[in-house]
C-alpha positions as a printed NumPy array, in Angstrom:
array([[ -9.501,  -3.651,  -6.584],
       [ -7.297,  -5.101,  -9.107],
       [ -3.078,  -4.402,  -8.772],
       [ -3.211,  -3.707, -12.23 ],
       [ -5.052,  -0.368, -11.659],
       [ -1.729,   0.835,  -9.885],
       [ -0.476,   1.404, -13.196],
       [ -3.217,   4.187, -13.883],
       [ -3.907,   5.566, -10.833],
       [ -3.042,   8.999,  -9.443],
       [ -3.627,  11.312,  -6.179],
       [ -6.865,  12.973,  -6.759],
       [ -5.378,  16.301,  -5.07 ],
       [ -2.26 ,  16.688,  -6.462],
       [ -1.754,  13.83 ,  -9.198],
       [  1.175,  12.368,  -7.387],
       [  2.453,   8.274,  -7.565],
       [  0.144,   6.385,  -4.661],
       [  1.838,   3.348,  -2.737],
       [ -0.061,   0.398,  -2.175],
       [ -0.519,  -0.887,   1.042],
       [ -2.689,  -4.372,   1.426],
       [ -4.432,  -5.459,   4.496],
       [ -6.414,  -8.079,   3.305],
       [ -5.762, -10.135,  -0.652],
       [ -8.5  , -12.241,  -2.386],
       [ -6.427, -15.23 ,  -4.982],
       [ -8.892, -15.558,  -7.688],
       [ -7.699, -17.625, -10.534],
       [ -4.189, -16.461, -10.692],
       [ -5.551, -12.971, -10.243],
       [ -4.866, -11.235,  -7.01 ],
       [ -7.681,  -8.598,  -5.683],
       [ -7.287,  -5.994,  -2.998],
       [ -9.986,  -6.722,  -0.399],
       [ -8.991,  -3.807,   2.037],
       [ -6.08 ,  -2.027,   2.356],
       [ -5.129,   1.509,   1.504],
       [ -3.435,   4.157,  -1.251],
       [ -0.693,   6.774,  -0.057],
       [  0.497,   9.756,  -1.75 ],
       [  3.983,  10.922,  -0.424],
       [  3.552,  14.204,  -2.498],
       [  0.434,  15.425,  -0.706],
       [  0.761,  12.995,   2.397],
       [ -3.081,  11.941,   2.035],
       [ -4.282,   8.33 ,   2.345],
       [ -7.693,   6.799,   0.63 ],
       [ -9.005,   3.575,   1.862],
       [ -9.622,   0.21 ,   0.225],
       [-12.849,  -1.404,   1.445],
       [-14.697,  -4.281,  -0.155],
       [-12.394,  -3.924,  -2.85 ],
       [-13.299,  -0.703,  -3.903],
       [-10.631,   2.603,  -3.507],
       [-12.034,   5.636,  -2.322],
       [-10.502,   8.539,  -4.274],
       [-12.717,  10.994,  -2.804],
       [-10.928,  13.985,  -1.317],
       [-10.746,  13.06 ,   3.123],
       [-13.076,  16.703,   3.801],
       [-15.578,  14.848,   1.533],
       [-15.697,  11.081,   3.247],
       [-18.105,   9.995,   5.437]])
C-alpha cells in the first residue's frame, strides 16, 4: 500500500480519519510501500490489517 493513499482513505463504518501504523516498509525507488501493518479509526475504535501490501477495509464481522 502506498502512504499516499492516507490522504483518501476513510473508516468504512463510520468515515472517520484512520492512523497508520507500519510493521513492515518496502524502499522502492524513493517510494515507500506498506508491506504489513495496520489502519485505526479512533472514531469507531476498529482496526483493518495491512498484509502483502494490500488494506483490508472490509467490515471485522465480515473477515476471514
Amino acid at each position: 500500500m502506498k502512504k499516499e493513499l492516507m490522504d483518501i482513505l476513510a473508516c468504512p463504518m463510520c468515515k472517520g480519519d484512520l492512523e497508520l501504523s507500519v510493521d513492515e516498509e518496502e524502499e522502492e525507488e524513493g517510494k515507500g510501500e506498506i508491506v504489513k501493518g495496520s489502519l485505526y479509526c479512533r472514531k469507531c475504535d476498529q482496526r483493518y490489517p495491512i498484509e502483502d501490501g494490500i488494506p483490508n477495509l472490509l467490515p471485522p464481522e465480515l473477515r476471514q
